[in-house]
C-alpha positions, -999 to 999 in steps of 0.1 A, spaced: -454 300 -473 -416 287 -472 -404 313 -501 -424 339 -482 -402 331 -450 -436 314 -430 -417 297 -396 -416 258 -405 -441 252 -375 -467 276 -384 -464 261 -421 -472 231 -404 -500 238 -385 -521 254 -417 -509 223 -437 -528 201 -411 -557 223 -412 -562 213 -452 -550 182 -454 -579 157 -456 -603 183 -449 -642 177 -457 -670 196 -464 -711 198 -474 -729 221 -495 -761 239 -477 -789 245 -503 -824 252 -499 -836 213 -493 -813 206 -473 -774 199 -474 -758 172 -495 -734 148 -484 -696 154 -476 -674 157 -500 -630 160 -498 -622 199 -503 -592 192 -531 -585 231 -537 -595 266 -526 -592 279 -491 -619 278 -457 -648 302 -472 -653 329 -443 -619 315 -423 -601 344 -409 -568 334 -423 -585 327 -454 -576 363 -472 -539 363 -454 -529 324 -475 -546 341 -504 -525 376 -505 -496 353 -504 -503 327 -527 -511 362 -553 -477 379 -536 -459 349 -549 -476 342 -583 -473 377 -595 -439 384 -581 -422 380 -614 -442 401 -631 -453 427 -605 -446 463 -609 -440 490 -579 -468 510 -574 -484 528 -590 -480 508 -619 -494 479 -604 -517 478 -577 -533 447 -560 -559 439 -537 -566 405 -533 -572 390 -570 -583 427 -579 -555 444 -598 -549 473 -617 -524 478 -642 -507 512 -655 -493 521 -681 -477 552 -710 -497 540 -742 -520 507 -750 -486 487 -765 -476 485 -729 -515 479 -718 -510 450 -735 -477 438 -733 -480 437 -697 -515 423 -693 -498 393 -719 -470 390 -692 -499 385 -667 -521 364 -683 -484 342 -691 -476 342 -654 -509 329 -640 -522 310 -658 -490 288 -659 -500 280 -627 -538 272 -628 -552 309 -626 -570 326 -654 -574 364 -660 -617 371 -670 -617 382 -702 -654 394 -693 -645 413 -663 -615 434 -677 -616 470 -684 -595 497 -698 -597 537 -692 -573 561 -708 -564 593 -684 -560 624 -705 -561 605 -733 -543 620 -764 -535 590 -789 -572 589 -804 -588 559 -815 -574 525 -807 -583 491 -786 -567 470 -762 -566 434 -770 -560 403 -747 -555 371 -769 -569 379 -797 -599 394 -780 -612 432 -779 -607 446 -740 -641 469 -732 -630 506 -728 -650 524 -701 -648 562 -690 -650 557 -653 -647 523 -629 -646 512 -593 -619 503 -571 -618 497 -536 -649 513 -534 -637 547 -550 -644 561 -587 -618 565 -612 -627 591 -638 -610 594 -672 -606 629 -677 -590 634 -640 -622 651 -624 -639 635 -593 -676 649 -594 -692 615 -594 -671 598 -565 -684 632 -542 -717 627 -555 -714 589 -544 -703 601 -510 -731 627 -500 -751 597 -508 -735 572 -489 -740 598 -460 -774 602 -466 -774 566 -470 -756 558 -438 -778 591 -418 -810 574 -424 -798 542 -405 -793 561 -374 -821 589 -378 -837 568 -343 -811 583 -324 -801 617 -344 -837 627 -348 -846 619 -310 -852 648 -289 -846 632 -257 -811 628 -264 -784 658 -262 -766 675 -294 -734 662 -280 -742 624 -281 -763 632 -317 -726 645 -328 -709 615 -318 -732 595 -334 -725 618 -363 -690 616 -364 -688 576 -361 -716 562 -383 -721 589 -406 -687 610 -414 -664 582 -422 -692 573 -450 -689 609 -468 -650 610 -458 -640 576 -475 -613 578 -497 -612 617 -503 -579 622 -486 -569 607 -527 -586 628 -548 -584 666 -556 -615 681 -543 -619 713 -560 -644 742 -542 -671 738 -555 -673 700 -547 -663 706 -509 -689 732 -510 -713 702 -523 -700 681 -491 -702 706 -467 -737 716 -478 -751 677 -476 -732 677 -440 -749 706 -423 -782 697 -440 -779 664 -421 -770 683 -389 -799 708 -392 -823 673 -394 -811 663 -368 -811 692 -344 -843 698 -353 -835 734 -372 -843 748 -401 -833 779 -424 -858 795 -413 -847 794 -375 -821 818 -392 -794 803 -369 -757 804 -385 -739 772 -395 -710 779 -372 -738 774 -340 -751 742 -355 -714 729 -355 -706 740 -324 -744 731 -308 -731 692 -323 -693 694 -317 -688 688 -352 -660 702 -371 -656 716 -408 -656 687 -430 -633 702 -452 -606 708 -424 -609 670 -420 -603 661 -451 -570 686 -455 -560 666 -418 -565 631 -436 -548 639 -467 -516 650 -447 -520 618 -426 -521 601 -458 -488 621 -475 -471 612 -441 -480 575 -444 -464 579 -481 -430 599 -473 -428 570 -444 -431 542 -470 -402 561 -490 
């Protein structure tokens, strides 16, 4: 916290809030006795994630990259790189750096992908040890694809619209309550779920038209109309107050590239 330029009072305060401290264990028979908490942070404390970013900030900085080539969230971290010598001649410099000071990098839980891959055959080792190669991985909550295409992340966010739609179909599929309110429902519970992340990735046509498809399908639900009714999609957006999804996606990504040029 003193490197990091943490006011001497403040340091103070979290330093008394550790020292000493004690703790039990809850289990199913009961809880056990306490016990002095010698490492590790407050599990669920709200400054808990803050000490840890900056204990990470400080461990990594001599070995930390500017994005993109390194990316961190928490202890989550990606690292990129132009061919598997740097893969792992960097993940070496890593594993170096941290565990010199009591962390350890999973062997078990480290992945590699290659993007447009063009060298062929080969492996990524980490002490000795051969590094899993996957096609596709999760971070953040987003999927990575290695040959550049995005089809399974939209796939994964029609269904976490679906997903997030059925937990408020008591309200959306209620016809005591008006089209307007059923939008805003829409728009707060349901559209961030489908919209998550999608200002990043390169939506081609046909996957917006897969979006936009799963979207008024929900609508239709919930207005109680069906293809049948033969009523045009713009009326069902307009009966709802719900705009194009792709329009909000084009506004987020330019949020986003503003956010970026800022940062520059």
């Amino acid at each position: 916290m003193r490197k990091s330029g943490v006011a001497e009072k403040y340091f103070r305060v979290v330093q008394d809030m550790y020292d000493r401290s004690r703790t039990v264990m809850r289990c199913a028979v009961g809880q056990t006795e306490e016990f002095k908490v010698e490492m590790g942070l407050h599990q669920g404390s709200a400054l808990s994630p803050f000490l840890f970013a900056m204990v990470m900030d400080q461990l990594s900085e001599e070995v930390r990259q500017e994005s993109p080539w390194t990316m961190m969230f928490a202890d989550d971290i990606v690292i990129c790189s132009e061919s598997r010598e740097q893969v792992e001649e960097n993940l070496e410099r890593w594993r170096f750096a941290l565990e010199r000071r009591g962390m350890k990098v999973s062997g078990s839980k480290t992945e590699y992908m290659c993007v447009n891959e063009r060298e062929g055959s080969g492996t990524v080792r980490l002490q000795g040890e051969e590094v899993k190669k996957v096609q596709e991985f999760k971070y953040l909550g987003s999927t990575v694809q290695s040959n550049g295409e995005c089809g399974k992340e939209v796939k994964k966010r029609v269904q976490a619209g679906w997903n997030g739609w059925r937990k408020v179909t008591g309200v959306l599929c209620d016809r005591k309550i008006s089209a307007r309110i059923k939008g805003k429902v829409y728009r707060t519970v349901v559209r961030p779920a489908m919209l998550y992340g999608l200002e990043t990735v390169s939506l081609r046509k046909r996957q917006e038209s897969e979006l936009e498809v799963a979207e008024l399908k929900m609508l239709r639900f919930s207005l109680g109309v069906t293809r049948l009714d033969r009523i045009r999609n713009e009326y069902i957006r307009g009966t709802a107050h719900v705009g194009r999804l792709g329009d909000k996606v084009r506004e987020a990504r330019l949020r986003w590239f503003g956010n970026v040029q800022r940062r520059e």
